[in-house]
BAFI-665369 format. One line per 4 residues: their letters; for each residue x, y, z of C-alpha. Coordinates in Angstrom, 3 decimals, padded with zeros to 6 digits. Layout:
# residues N
a> X,Y,Z; ...
***
This chain:
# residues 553
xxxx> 190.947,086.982,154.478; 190.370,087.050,150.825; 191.645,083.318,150.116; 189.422,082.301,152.965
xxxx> 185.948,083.872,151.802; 187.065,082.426,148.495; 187.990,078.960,149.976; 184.647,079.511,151.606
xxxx> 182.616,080.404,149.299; 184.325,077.481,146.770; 183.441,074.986,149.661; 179.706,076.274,149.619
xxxx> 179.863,075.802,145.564; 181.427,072.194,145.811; 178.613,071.421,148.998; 175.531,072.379,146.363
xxxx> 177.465,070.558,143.397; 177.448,067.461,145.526; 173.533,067.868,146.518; 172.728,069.074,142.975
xxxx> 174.341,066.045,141.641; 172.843,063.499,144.599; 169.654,065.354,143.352; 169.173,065.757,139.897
xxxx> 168.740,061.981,139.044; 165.450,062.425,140.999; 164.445,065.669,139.097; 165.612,064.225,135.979
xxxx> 163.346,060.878,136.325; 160.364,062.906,136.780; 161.250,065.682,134.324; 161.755,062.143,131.977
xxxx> 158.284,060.301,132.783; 156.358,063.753,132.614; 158.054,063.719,128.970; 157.144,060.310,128.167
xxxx> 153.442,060.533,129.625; 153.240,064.016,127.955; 154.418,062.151,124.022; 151.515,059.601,124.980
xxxx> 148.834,062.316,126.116; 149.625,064.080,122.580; 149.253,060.508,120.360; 146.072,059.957,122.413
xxxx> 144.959,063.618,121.143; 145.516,063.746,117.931; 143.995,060.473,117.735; 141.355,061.402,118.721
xxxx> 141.060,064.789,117.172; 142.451,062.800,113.442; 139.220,060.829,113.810; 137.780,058.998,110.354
xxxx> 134.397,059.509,109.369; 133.579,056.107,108.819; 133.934,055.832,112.394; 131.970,058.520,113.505
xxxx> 129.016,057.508,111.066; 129.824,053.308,112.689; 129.402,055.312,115.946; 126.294,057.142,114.839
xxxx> 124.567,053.683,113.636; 125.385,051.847,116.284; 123.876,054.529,118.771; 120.900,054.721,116.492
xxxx> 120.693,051.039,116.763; 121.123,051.256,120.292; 118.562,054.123,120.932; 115.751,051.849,118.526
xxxx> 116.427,048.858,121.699; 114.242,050.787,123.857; 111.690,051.604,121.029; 111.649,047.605,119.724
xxxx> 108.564,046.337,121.576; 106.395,049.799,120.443; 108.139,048.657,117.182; 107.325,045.090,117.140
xxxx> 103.470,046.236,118.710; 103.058,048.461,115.500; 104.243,045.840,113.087; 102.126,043.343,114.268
xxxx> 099.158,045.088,114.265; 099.884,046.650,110.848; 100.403,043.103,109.436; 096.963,041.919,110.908
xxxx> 094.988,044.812,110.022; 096.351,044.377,106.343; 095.402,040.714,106.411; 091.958,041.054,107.213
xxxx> 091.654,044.529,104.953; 092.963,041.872,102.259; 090.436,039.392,103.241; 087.460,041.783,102.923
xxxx> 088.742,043.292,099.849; 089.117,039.785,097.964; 085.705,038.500,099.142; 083.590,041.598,099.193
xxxx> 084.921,044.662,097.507; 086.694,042.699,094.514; 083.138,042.250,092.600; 081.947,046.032,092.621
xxxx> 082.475,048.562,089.884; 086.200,049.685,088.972; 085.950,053.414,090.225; 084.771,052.201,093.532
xxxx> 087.771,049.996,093.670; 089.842,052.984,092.771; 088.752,055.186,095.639; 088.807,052.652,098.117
xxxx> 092.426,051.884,096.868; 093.259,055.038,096.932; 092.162,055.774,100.882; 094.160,052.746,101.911
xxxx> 097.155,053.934,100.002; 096.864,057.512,102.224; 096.565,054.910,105.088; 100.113,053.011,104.235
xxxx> 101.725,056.555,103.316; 100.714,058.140,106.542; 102.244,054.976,108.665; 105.440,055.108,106.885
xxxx> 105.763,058.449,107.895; 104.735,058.331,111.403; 107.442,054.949,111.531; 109.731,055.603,109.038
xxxx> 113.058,056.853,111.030; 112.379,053.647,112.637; 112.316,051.046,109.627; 115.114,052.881,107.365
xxxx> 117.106,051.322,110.320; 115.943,047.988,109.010; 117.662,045.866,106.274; 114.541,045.056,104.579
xxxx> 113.017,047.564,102.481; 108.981,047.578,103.159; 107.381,047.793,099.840; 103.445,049.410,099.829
xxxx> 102.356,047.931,096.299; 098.618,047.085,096.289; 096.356,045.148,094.208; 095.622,046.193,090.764
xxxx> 092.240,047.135,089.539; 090.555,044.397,087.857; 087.096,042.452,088.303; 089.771,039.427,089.655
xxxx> 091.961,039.846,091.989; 095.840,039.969,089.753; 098.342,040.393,093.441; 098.765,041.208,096.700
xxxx> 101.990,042.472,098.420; 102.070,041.888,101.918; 103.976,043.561,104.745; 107.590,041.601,104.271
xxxx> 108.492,041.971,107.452; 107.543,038.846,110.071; 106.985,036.735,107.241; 105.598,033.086,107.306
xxxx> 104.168,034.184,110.548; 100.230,034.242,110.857; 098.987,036.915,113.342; 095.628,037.137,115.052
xxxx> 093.734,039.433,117.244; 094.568,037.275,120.739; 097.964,037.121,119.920; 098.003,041.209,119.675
xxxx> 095.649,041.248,122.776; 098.497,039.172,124.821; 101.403,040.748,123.645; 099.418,044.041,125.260
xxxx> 098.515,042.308,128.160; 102.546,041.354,128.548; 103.357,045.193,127.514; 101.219,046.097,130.531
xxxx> 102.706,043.872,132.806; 106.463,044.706,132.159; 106.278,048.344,131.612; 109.154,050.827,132.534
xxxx> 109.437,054.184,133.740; 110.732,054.575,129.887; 107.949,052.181,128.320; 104.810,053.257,130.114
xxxx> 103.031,054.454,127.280; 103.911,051.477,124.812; 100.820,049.746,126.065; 098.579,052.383,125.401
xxxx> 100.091,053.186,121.865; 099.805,049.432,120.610; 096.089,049.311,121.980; 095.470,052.622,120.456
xxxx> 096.661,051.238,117.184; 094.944,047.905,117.820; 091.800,050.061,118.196; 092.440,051.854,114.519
xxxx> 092.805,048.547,113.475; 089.354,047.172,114.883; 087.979,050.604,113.630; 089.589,050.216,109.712
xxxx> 087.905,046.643,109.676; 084.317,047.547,111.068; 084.637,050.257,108.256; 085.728,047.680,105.451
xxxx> 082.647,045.782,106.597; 080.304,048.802,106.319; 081.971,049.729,102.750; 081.013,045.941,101.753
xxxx> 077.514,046.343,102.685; 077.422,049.772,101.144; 079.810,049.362,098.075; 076.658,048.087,095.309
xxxx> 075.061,051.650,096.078; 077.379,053.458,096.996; 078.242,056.150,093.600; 080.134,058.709,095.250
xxxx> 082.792,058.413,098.568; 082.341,061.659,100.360; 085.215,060.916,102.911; 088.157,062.838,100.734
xxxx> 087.361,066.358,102.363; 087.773,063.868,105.985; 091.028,062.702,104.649; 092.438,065.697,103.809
xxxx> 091.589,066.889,107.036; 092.877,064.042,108.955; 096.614,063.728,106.312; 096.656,067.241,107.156
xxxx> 096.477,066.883,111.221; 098.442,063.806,111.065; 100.958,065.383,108.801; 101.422,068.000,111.525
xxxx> 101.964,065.507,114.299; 104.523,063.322,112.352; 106.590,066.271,111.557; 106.197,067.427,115.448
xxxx> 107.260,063.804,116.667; 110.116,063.799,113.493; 111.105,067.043,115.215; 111.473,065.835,118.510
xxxx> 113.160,062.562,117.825; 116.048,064.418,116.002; 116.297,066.769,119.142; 116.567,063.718,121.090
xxxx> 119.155,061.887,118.991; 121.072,065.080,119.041; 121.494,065.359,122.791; 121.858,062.032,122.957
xxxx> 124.860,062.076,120.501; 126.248,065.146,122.225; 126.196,063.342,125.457; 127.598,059.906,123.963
xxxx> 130.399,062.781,122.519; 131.108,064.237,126.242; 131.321,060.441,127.352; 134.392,060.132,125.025
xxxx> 135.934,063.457,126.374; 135.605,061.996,129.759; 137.230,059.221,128.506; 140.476,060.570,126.728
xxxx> 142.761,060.106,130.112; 141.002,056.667,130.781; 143.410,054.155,128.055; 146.787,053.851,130.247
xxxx> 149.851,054.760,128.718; 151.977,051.710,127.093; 154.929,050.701,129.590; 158.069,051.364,128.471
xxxx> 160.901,048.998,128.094; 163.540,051.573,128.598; 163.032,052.771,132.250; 163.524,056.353,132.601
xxxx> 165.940,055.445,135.420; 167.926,053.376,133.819; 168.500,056.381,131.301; 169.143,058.422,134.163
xxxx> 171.398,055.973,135.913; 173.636,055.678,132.434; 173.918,059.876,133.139; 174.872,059.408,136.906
xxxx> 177.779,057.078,135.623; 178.404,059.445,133.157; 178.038,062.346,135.525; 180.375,060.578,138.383
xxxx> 183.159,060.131,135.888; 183.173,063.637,134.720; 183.095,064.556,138.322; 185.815,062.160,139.359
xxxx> 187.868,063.778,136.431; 187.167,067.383,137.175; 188.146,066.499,140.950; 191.104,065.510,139.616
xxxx> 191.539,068.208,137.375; 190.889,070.221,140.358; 193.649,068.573,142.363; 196.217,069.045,139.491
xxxx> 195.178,072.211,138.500; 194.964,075.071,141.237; 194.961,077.943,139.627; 191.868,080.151,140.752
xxxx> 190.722,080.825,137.115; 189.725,077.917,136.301; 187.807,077.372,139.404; 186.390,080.330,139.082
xxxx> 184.873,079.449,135.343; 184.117,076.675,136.547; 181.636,078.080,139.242; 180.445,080.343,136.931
xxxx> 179.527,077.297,134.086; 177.562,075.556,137.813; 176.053,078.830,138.305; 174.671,078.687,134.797
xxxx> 174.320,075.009,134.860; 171.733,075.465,138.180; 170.429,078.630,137.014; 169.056,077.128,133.471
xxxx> 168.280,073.900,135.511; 166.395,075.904,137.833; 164.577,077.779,134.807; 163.682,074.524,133.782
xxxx> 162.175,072.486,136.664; 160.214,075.715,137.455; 158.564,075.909,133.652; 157.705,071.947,134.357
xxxx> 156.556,073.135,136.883; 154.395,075.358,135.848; 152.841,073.475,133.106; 152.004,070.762,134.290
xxxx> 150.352,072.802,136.998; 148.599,074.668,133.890; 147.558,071.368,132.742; 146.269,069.901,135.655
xxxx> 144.150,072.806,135.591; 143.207,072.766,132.134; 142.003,069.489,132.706; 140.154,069.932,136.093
xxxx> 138.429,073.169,133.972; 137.990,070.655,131.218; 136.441,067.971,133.858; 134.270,070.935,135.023
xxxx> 133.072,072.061,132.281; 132.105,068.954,130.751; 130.108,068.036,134.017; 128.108,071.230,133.480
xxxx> 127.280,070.423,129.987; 126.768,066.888,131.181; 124.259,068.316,133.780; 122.444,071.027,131.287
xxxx> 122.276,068.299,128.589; 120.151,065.901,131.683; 117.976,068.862,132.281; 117.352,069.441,128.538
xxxx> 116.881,066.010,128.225; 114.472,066.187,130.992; 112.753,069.077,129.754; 111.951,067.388,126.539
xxxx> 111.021,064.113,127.761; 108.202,066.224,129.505; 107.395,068.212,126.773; 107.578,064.980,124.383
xxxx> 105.390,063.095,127.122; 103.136,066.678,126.612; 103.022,065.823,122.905; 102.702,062.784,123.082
xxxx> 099.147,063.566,125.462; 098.299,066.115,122.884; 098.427,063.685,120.138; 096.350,061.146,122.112
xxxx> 093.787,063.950,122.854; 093.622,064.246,119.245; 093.285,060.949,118.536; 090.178,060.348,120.927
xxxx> 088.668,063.474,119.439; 089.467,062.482,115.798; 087.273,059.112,116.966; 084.779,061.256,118.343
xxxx> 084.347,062.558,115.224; 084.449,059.976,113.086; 081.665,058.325,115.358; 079.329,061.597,115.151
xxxx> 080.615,061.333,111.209; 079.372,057.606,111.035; 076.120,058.463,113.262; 075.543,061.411,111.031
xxxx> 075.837,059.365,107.846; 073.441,056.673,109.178; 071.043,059.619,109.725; 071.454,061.243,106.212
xxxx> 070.861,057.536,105.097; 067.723,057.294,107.187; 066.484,060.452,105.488; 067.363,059.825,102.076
xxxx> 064.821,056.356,102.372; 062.477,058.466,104.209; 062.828,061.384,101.434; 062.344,058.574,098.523
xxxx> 059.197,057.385,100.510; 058.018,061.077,100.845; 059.002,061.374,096.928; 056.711,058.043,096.553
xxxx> 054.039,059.722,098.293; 054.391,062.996,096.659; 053.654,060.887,093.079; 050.927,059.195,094.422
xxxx> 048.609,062.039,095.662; 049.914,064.551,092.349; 048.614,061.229,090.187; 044.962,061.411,093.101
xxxx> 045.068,065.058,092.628; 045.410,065.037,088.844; 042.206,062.058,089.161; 040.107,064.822,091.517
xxxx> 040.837,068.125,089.091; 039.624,065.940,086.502; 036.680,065.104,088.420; 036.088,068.331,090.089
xxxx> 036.274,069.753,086.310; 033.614,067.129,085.557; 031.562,067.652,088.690; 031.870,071.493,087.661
xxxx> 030.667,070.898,084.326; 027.628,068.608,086.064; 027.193,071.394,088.338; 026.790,074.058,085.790
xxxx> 024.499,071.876,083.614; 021.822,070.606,086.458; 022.202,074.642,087.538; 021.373,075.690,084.187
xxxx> 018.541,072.990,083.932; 017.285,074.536,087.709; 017.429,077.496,086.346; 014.903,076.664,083.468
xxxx> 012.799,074.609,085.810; 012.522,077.621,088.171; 011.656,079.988,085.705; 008.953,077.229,084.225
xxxx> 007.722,076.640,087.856; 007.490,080.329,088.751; 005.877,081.267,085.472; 003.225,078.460,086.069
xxxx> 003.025,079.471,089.920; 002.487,083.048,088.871; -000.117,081.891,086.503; -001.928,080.145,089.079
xxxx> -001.730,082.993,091.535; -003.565,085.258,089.128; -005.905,083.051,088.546; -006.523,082.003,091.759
xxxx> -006.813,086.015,092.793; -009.513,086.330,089.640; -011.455,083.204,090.580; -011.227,085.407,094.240
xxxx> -012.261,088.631,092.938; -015.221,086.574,090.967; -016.482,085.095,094.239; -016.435,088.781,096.005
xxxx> -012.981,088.301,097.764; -010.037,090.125,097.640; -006.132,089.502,098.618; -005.308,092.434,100.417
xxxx> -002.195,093.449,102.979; -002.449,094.069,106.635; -001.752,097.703,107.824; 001.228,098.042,109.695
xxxx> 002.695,094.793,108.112; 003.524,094.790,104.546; 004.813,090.918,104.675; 001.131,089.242,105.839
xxxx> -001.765,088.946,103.577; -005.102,087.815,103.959; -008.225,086.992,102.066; -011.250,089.116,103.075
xxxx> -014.884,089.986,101.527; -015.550,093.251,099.762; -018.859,093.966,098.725; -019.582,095.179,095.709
xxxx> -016.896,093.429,093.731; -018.723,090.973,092.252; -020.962,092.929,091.263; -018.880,095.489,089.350
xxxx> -017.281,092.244,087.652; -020.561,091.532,086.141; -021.726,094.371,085.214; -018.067,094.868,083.324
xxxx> -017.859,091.926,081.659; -021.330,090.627,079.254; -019.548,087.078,078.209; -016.622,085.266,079.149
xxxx> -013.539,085.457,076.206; -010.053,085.487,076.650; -009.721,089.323,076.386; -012.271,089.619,079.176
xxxx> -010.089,086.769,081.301; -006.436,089.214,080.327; -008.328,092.552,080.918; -009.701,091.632,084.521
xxxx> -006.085,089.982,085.506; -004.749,093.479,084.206; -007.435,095.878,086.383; -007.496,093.138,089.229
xxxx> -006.056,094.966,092.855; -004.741,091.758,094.369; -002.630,091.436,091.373; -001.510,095.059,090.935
xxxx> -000.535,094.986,094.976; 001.408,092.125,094.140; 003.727,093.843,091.228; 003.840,097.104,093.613
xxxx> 005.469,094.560,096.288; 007.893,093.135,094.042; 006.272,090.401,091.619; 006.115,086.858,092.763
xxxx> 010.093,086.500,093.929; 008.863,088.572,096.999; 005.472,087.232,097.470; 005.216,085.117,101.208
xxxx> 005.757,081.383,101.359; 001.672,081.742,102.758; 000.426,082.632,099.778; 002.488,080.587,097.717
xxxx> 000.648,076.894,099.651; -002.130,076.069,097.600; -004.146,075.464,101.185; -004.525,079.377,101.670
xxxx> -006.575,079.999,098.505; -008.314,076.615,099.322; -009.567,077.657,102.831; -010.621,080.610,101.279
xxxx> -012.665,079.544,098.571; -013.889,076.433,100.874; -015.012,079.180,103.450; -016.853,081.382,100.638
xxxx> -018.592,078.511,099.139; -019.706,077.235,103.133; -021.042,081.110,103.007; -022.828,080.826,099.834
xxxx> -024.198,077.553,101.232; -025.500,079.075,104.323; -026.850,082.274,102.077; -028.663,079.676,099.887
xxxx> -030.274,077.858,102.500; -031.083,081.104,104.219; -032.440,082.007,101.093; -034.453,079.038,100.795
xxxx> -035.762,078.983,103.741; -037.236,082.408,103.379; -038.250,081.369,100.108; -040.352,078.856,101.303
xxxx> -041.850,080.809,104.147; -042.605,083.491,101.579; -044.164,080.588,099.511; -046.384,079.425,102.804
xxxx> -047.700,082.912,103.374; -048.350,083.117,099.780; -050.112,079.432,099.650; -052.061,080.700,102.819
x> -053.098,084.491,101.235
***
């Protein structure tokens, strides 16, 4: 029973001998081309992990110079323009701005060299790219024009304003979704350009009286604002490089299993086929060995060494096994995770082409506005021109009537001292004409009180006077006065009543107008002498009828 299991079990031994043998020339040829694919997989690694730097920075140009492709006809737009607009800024200068004073030069000079500094740094990352360096030497100040140094790049070409119209027009007509805004950037700078020329032909109209530029507080302003948005864009176009490189870098990863592996001369088979030979003859031998030799010891080692053989054969295929499996996976994980990067990097991307575009809408905004307010600034300096003439007019004016008012306070000073002198001459001709007036009142009211009349008041109304008869007077006056002298004449204008009513009232100043007209003594008298008339006559007549009665006695 015993040397049966044991003839059994050496028939089950000799059974999986056979199939391991019949089998492992199969295992073997994969276990050799996972070897040889696993060498080439390690070469292509540290290949690519021993990368030079020269390369890397070759790789970094050339995907600089491939990123600028899609920027070359914004590129090309700007150039153009930037050539024309210093062509006819050179033009203007030479023919209008060269004969003016040096420190006007200077300033103007001085503005267009802020101009040329701020464009190199808006375009800069752009034209380092270039071969040709871009020099921004202007003229020197003279009265004569010494050199120019124009834009070197596009040179021997002559650019005009339809030429940069077209090319916008064409710009406009082949726009993609990546070059929409090209169009409106080139017209925008064709419309700075239009702008920096209208203002060179202002400043050449303006430049002989112009002594002082007030526009540096307005470039400050705008280097400042524009400063801002170049370091913005400079900011964003190194973001974008960035992700771009990063993608261009997960490209390559993708790319590490794409190079096949180099054929082999030496088929793996072959190899395995020299081992089969090999294998047979040691078989064949051992067979033989078994046939010669049948003691059970030796079969039994030998089992033991197949046991081991299998066992560590086993071991083997089943850590293959399990790497590669582990590599497969560390590759799909790889694949995975690269696609996830691949697809955050496309939404970052995304997310700053819109906030870029955002910027870039922004930076138009403040463009328009800047022109806004360079137009109220130019509308605002036409009005402070406007009121400067009309100020020096006013200032003309203002001479002219101080030199008329200077001419009247002279002759008001004169008319004054005219004034003053004919017053002072009335004054002396009043007091002669009142004195004489007075004069002829009193004797006017003595001739009166001669005649038996009197000036007297009404009652009730000390303002009217009239001339009336008192009887008696004349009588007294005779009887006072024996002769006629000029101490009679004084004494009787002294005691006459007329005349002492008169002081009472206030002297002459307050006597009426009435008795001031020489017509109210006049009617008087005429009326006393018409009474002394009729008295006469009366008196004659009864003279002569006394004389009849006497005749007839």
């Amino acid at each position: 029973m015993e040397a049966q299991s044991i003839y059994a079990f050496y028939s089950d031994l000799s059974q999986f001998k056979i199939n391991l043998q019949s089998e492992s020339s199969k295992i073997f040829n994969l276990i050799a081309n996972l070897q040889m694919k696993s060498v080439n997989i390690k070469n292509e690694l540290r290949k690519l992990v021993e990368t030079n730097p020269n390369q890397i920075d070759k790789i970094k140009s050339y995907e600089d110079y491939l990123s600028l492709t899609i920027d070359l006809p914004l590129l090309f737009g700007f150039i153009i323009v930037e050539k024309r607009r210093q062509f006819e800024w050179f033009d203007f200068y030479s023919k209008g701005v060269i004969n003016k004073l040096t420190e006007q030069l200077t300033l103007i000079i001085e503005h267009e060299k802020l101009f040329r500094n701020l464009w190199l740094k808006k375009f800069n990352n752009f034209l380092t790219l270039l071969d040709q360096p871009i020099n921004t030497i202007l003229p020197n100040i003279d009265l004569t024009l010494i050199g120019n140094n124009k834009i070197e790049l596009l040179e021997g070409m002559f650019i005009e304003r339809s030429d940069i119209e077209t090319y916008i027009g064409m710009l406009e007509k082949y726009q993609q979704d990546k070059s929409k805004n090209f169009s409106e950037l080139v017209n925008k700078n064709y419309h700075d350009l239009i702008k920096s020329t209208n203002n060179m032909k202002i400043l050449t109209k303006r430049v002989s009286s112009l002594s002082v530029i007030n526009s540096n507080n307005d470039l400050e302003q705008s280097t400042a604002t524009t400063n801002q948005d170049i370091s913005i864009i400079s900011n964003l176009q190194k973001h974008i490089n960035r992700l771009e490189y990063l993608l261009h870098q997960q490209e390559m990863k993708k790319l590490s299993s794409w190079p096949p592996t180099l054929k082999m001369d030496n088929d793996p088979t072959k190899l395995l086929q020299k081992n089969t030979v090999i294998n047979n003859r040691t078989v064949s031998a051992s067979s033989q060995s078994q046939v010669l030799d049948t003691s059970v010891i030796d079969k039994h080692l030998d089992n033991i060494k197949l046991k081991k053989e299998n066992n560590e054969s086993k071991k083997e295929l089943e850590d293959l096994k399990i790497r590669q499996e582990q590599e497969i996976k560390n590759h799909e994980n790889k694949n995975k995770e690269l696609k996830d990067k691949n697809e955050q990097l496309q939404s970052q991307n995304e997310k700053m082409k819109i906030e870029n575009d955002s910027t870039i809408n922004e930076i138009n905004d403040l463009k328009t506005s800047n022109e806004e307010l360079q137009s109220t600034i130019n509308s605002k300096d036409d009005e402070i021109a406007k009121l400067k003439e009309e100020l020096e007019s006013l200032k003309e004016l203002k001479s002219k009537d101080e030199t008329t008012i200077s001419q009247l306070t002279t002759e008001k000073s004169n008319l004054i001292k005219t004034n003053n002198d004919l017053q002072t001459n009335l004054d002396t001709l009043e007091l002669k004409i009142t004195s004489t007036e007075s004069q002829h009142l009193n004797e006017f009211c003595l001739i009166l009180e001669c005649m038996g009349l009197l000036l007297v008041k009404e009652e009730g109304d000390e303002t009217t006077f009239k001339i009336k008869r008192v009887k008696g007077l004349k009588k007294d006056k005779k009887s006072k006065r024996n002769g006629y002298s000029d101490e009679n004449i004084e004494s009787d204008l002294n005691q006459s009543k007329a005349l002492i009513d008169l002081n009472i009232f206030g002297g002459y100043n307050n006597i009426p107008d009435e008795i001031k007209q020489q017509g109210f003594f006049y009617n008087a008298i005429n009326k006393r002498f018409q009474e002394v008339e009729q008295f006469a006559r009366e008196n004659a007549k009864e003279n002569k009828k006394l004389k009849d009665l006497v005749d007839r006695l």
